[in-house]
DRENVEX-101954 format. One line per 3 residues: number of its first residue (from 0); for each residue x, y, z of N, C-alpha, C. Coordinates in steps of 0.2 Angstrom, whole numbers, plus 5000, padded with zeros to 4 digits. Layout:
BEGIN
NUM> X:Y:Z:X:Y:Z:X:Y:Z ~ ...
END
This chain:
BEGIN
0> 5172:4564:4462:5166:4562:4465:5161:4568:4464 ~ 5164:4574:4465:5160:4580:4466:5155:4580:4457 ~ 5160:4580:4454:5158:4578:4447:5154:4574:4444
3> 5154:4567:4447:5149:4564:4444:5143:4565:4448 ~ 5143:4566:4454:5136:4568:4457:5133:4575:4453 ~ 5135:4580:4451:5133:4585:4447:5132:4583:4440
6> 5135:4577:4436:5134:4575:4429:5124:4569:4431 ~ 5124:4566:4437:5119:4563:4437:5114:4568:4438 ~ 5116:4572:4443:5110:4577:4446:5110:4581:4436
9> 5112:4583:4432:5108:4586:4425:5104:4581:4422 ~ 5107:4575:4423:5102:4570:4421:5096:4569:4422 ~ 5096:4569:4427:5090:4567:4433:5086:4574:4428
12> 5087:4578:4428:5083:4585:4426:5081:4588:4420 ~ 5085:4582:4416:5084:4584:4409:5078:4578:4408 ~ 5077:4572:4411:5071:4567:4408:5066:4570:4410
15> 5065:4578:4417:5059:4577:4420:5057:4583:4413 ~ 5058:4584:4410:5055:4588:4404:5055:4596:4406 ~ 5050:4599:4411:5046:4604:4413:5049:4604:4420
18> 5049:4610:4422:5049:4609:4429:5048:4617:4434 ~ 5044:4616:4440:5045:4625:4443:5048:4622:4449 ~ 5051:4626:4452:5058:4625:4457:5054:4629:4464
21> 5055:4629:4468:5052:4632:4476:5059:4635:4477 ~ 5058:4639:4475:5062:4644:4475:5064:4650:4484 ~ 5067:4649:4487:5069:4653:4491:5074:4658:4491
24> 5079:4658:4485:5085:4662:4488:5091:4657:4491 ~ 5090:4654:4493:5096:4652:4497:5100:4648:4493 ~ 5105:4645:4498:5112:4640:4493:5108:4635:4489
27> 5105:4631:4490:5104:4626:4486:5098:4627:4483 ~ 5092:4631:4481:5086:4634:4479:5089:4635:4471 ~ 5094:4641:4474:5097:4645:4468:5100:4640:4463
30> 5107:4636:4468:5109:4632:4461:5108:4627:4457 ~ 5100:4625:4460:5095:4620:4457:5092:4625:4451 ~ 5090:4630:4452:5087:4635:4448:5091:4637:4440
33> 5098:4637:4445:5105:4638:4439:5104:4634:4432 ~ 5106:4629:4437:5106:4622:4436:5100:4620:4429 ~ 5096:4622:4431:5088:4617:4429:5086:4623:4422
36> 5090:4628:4424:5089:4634:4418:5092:4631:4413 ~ 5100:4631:4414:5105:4628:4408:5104:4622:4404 ~ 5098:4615:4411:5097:4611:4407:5091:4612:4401
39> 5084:4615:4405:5078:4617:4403:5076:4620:4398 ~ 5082:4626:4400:5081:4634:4396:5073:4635:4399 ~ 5070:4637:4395:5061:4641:4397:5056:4636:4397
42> 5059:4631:4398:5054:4626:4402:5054:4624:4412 ~ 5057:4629:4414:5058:4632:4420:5054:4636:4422 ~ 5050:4636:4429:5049:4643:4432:5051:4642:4439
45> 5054:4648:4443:5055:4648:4450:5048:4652:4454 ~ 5047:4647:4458:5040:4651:4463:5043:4653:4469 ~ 5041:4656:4471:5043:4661:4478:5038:4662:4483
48> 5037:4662:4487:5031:4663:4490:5032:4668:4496 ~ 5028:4670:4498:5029:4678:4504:5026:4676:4507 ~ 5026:4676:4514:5025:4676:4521:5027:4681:4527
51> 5024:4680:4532:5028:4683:4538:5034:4679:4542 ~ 5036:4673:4539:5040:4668:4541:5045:4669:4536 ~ 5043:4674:4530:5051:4674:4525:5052:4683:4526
54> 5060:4685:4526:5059:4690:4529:5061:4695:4521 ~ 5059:4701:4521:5059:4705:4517:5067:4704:4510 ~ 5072:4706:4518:5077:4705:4513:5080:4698:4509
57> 5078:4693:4511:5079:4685:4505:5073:4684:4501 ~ 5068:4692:4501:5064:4690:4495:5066:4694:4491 ~ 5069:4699:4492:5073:4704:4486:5077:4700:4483
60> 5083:4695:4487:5087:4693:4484:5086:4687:4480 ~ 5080:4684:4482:5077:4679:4477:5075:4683:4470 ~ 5071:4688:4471:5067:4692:4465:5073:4696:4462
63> 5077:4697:4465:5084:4699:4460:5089:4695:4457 ~ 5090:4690:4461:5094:4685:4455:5089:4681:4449 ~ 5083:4679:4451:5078:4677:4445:5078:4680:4439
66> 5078:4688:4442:5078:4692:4435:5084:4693:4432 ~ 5089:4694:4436:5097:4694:4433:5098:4690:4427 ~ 5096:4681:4430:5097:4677:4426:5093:4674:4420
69> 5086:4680:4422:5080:4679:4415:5075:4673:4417 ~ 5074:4670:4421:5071:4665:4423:5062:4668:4425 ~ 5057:4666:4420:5050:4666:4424:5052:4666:4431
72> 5048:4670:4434:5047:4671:4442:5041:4672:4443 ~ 5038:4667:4448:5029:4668:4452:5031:4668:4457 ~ 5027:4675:4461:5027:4675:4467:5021:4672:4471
75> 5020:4669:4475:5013:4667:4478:5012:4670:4485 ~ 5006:4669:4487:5007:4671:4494:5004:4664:4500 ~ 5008:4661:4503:5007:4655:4508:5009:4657:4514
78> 5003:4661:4517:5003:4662:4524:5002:4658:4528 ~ 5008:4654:4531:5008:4648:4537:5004:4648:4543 ~ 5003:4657:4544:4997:4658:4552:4993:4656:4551
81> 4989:4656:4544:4983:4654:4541:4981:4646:4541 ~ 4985:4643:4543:4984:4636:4542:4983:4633:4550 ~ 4978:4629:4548:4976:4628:4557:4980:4621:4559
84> 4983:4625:4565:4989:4619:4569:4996:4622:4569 ~ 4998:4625:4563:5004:4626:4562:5005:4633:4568 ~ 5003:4638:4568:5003:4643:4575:5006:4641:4583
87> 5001:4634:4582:5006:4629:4590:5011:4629:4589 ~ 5014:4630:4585:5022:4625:4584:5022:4618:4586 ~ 5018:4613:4586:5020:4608:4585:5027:4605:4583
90> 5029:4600:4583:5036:4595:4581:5035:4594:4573 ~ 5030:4593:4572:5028:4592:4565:5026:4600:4562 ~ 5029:4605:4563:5026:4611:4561:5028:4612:4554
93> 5033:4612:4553:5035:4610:4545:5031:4607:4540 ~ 5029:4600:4543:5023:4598:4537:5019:4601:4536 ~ 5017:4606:4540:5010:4610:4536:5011:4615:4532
96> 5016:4619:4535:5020:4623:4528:5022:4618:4523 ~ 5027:4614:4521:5026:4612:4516:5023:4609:4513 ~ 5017:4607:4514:5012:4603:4511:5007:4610:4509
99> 5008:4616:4512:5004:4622:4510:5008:4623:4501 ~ 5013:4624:4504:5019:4627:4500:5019:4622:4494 ~ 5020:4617:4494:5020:4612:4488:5015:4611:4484
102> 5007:4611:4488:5000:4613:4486:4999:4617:4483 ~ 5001:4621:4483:5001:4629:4479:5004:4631:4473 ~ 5013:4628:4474:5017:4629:4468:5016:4623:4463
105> 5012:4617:4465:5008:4613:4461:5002:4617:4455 ~ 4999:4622:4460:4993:4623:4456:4998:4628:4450 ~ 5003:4632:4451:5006:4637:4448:5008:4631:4441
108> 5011:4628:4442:5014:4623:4437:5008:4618:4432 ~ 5003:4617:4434:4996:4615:4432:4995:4620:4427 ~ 4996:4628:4430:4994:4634:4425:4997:4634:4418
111> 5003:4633:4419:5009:4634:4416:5012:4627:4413 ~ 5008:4622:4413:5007:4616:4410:5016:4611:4412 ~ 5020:4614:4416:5024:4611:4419:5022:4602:4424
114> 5026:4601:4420:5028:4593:4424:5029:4591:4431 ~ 5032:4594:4432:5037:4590:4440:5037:4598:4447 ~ 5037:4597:4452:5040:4601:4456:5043:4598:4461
117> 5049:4604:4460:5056:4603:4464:5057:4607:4468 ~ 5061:4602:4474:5064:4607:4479:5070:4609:4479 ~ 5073:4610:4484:5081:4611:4485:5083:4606:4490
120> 5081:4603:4494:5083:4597:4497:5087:4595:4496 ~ 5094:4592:4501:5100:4591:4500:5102:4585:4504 ~ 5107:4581:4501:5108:4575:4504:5109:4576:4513
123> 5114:4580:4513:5113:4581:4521:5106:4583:4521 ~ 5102:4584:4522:5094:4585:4526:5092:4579:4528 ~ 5093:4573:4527:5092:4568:4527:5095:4566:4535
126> 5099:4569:4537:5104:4569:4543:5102:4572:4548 ~ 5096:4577:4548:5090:4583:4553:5084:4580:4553 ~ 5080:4581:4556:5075:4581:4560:5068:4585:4552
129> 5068:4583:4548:5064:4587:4544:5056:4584:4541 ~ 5052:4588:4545:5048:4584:4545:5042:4586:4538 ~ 5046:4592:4534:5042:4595:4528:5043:4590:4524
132> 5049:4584:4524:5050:4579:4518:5042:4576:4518 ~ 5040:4574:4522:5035:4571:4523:5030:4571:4518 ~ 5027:4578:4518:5024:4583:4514:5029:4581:4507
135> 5034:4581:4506:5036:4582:4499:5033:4576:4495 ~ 5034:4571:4499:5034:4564:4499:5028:4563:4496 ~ 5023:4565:4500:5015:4562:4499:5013:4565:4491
138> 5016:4573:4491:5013:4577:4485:5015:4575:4478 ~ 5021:4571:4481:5026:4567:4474:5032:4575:4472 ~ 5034:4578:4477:5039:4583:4473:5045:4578:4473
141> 5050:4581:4468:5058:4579:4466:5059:4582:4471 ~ 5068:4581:4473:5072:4583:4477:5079:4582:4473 ~ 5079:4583:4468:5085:4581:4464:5095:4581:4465
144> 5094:4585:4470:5100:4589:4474:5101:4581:4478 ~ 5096:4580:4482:5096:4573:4487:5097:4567:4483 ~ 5092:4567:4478:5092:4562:4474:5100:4560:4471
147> 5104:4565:4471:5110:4564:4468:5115:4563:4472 ~ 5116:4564:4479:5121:4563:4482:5122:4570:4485 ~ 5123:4576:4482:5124:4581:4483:5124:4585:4491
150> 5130:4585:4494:5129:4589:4502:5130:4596:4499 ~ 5128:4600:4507:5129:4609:4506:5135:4607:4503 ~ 5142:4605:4506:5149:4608:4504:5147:4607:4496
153> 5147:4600:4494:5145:4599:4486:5142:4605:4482 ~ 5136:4609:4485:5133:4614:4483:5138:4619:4482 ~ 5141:4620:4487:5143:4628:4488:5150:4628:4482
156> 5153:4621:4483:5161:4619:4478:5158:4622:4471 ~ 5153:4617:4470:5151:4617:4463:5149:4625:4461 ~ 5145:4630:4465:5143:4636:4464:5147:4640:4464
159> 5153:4638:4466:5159:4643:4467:5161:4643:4460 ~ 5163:4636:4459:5165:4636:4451:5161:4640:4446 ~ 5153:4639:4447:5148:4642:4442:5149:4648:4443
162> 5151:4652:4446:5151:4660:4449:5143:4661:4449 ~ 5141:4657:4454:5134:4658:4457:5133:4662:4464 ~ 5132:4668:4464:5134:4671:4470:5131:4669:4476
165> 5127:4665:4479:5125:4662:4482:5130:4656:4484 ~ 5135:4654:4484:5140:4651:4485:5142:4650:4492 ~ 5143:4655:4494:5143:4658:4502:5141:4660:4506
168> 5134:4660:4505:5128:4663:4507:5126:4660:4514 ~ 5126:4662:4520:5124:4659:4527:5119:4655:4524 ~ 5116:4650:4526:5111:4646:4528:5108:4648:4532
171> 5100:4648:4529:5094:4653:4533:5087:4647:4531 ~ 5082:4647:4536:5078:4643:4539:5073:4648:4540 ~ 5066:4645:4539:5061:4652:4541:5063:4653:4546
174> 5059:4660:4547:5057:4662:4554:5056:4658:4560 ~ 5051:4655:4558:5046:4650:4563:5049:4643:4565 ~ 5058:4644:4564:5062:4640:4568:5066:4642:4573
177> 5063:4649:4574:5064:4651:4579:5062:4650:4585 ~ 5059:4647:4586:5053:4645:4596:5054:4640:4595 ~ 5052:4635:4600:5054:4632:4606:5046:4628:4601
180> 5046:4623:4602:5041:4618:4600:5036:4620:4606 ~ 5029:4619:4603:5025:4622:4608:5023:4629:4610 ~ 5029:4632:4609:5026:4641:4610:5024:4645:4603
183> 5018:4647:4603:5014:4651:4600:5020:4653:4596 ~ 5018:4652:4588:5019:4658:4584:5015:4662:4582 ~ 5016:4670:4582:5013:4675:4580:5017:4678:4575
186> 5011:4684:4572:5015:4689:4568:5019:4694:4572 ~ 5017:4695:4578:5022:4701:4581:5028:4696:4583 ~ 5027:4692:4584:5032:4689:4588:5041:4688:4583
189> 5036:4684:4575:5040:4685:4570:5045:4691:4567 ~ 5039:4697:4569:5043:4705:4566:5050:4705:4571 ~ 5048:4703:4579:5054:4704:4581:5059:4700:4579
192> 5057:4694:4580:5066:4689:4577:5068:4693:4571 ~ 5066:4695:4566:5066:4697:4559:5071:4704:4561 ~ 5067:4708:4566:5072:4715:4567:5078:4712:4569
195> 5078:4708:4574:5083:4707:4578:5089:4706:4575 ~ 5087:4699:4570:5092:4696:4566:5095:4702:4560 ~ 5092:4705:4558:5093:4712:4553:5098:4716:4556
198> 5097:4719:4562:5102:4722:4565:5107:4721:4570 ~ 5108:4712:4568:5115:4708:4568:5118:4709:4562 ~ 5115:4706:4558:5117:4706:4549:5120:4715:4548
201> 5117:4719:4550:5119:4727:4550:5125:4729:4553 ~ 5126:4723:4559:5132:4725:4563:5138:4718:4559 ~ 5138:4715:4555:5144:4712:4551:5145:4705:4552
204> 5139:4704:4556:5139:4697:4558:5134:4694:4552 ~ 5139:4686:4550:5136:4685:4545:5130:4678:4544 ~ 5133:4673:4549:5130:4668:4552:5124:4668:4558
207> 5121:4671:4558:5116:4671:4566:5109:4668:4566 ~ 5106:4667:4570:5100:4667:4575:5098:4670:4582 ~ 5091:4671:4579:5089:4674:4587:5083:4671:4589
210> 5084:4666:4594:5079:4661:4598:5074:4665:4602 ~ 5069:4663:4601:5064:4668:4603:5061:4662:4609 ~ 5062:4664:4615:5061:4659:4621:5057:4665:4625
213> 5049:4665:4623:5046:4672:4626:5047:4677:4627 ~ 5051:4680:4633:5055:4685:4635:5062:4685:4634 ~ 5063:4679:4634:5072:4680:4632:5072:4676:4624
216> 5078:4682:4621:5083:4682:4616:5088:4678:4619 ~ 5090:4675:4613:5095:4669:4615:5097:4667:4608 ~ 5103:4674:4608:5107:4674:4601:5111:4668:4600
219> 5112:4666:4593:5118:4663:4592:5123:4666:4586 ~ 5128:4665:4586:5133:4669:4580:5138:4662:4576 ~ 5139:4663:4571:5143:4656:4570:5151:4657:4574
222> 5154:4652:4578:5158:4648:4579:5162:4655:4578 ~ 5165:4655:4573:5170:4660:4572:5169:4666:4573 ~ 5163:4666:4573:5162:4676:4576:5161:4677:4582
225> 5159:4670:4588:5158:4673:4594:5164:4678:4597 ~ 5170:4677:4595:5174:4683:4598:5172:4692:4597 ~ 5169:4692:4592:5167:4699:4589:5160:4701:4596
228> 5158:4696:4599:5153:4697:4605:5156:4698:4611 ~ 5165:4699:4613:5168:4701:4616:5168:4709:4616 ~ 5167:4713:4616:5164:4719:4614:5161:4722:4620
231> 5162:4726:4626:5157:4728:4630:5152:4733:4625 ~ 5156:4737:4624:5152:4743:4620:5145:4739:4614 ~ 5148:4735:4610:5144:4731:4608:5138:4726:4610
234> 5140:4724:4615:5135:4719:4619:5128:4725:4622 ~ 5131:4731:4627:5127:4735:4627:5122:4738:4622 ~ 5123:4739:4615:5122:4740:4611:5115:4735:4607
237> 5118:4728:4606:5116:4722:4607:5107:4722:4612 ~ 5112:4722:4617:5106:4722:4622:5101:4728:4622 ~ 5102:4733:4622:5099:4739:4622:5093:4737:4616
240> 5094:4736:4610:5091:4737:4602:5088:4731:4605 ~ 5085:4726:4606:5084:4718:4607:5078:4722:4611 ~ 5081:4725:4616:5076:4727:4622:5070:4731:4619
243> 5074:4737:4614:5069:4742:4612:5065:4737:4605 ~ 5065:4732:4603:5061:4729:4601:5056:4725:4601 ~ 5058:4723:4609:5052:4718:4616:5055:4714:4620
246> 5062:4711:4620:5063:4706:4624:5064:4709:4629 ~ 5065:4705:4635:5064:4708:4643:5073:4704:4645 ~ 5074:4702:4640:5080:4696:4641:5086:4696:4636
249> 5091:4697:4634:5095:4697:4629:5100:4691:4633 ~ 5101:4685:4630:5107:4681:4632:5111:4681:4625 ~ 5118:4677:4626:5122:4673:4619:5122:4669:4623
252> 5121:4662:4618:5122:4655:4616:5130:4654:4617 ~ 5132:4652:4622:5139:4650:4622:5141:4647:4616 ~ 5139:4642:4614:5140:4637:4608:5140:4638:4601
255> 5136:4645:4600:5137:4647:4595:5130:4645:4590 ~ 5129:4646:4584:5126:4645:4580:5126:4637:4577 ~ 5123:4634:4576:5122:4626:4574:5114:4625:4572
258> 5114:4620:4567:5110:4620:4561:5105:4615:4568 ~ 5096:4616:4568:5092:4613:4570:5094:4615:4578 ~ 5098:4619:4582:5096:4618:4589:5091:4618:4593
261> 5085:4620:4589:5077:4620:4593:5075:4613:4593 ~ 5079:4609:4590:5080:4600:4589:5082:4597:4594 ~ 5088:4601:4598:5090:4597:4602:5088:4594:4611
264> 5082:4599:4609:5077:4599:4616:5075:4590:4614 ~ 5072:4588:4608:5068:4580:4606:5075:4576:4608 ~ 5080:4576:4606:5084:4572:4606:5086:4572:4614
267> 5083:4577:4617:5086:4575:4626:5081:4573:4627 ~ 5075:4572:4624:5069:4570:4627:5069:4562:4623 ~ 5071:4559:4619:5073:4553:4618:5077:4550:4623
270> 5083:4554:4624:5088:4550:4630:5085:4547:4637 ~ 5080:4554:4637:5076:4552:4644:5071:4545:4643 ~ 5068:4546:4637:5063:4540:4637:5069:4531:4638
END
């Protein structure tokens, strides 16, 4: 099954001729990018764009696997504070980022005489609250991964086979799905989630989020690692760094890390209606 949905998915990629890819770094970016090389070759470019919502280290490792595997890289820069509405965080916050993001890596493609823009969109996506589809939708991007049936696990199967190191690579979301719909995103506010989460990642944790709820932190770790947050010496530690950051608050999320939790405020607020 796994197989034919990856034999449809090179098809789908071989008729679009041209194509530049929105390139993040992450599971499904990369093995789009893989993928669209092998079929392509140099009719490929991967775009990356820099912000205060992508943090330093997923743009090395975007700008280091590109190069490894030869692929044209354009970096752009799509600053989402810049866009008026998006700072509120609204529910719709996403659409203005991607509608910025898509806008942009259209005109890169125009330059470079390319056909089609691709995302990395994945049949699960379909199953979250995403309201960048939106935006994909209007601008006419492929989603070829979706198009094909392809879930993460299909992603990750397939790139284990490819020996594509991003195979096992946590799943990462901008920044600015860090707050609480409604509360103000800033640039300072971003540096700290960015620190926070970096000096989780530094202590071995490999799945996390750090919910940025004003004053309190309100970590999560995957499923399997909340034992590793049984720790006094660590929790101290945790809490101390967080604090010397800005937060007035450090909690852990009993429940752990789970994909769109700032999501499930909407869904209590449906119940209630």
């Amino acid at each position: 099954m796994v197989q034919e949905k990856f034999t449809k998915l090179k098809g789908n990629i071989k008729k679009l001729g041209s194509v530049a890819i929105a390139f993040s770094g992450g599971v499904d970016s990369t093995f789009l990018l893989k993928i669209a090389q092998e079929v392509l070759g140099e009719k490929v470019i991967a775009v990356t764009a820099r912000s205060s919502t992508f943090p330093e280290r997923e743009f090395n490792e975007a700008r280091n696997y590109a190069k490894s595997i030869g692929v044209k890289h354009i970096v752009i820069v799509s600053e989402e504070l810049e866009i008026e509405g998006f700072s509120q965080n609204p529910t719709n916050r996403c659409y203005y980022c991607k509608h910025e993001l898509f806008s942009k890596i259209q005109q890169v493609a125009s330059q470079y005489d390319i056909s089609y823009v691709l995302d990395g969109s994945n049949y699960d996506d379909l199953q979250d609250y995403r309201p960048g589809m939106q935006a994909a939708k209007e601008l006419k991007v492929v989603s070829p991964l979706k198009e094909a049936g392809l879930t993460k696990e299909d992603i990750r199967i397939l790139s284990k086979e490819l020996e594509i190191p991003t195979w096992d690579k946590p799943s990462f979301a901008c920044l600015s799905s860090r707050f609480p719909y409604g509360q103000e995103i800033t640039k300072e506010k971003l540096e700290m989630v960015e620190s926070a989460e970096q000096f989780l990642l530094d202590k071995g944790f490999r799945q996390i989020r750090v919910r940025h709820h004003g004053e309190i932190a309100r970590i999560e770790v995957e499923k399997s690692e909340r034992v590793k947050l049984f720790n006094l010496e660590l929790m101290d530690e945790i809490g101390n760094k967080l604090k010397e950051i800005g937060f007035a608050y450090v909690t852990i999320d009993a429940l752990g890390y789970r994909t769109g939790s700032m999501n499930e405020v909407l869904d209590q607020q449906d119940k209630i209606k």
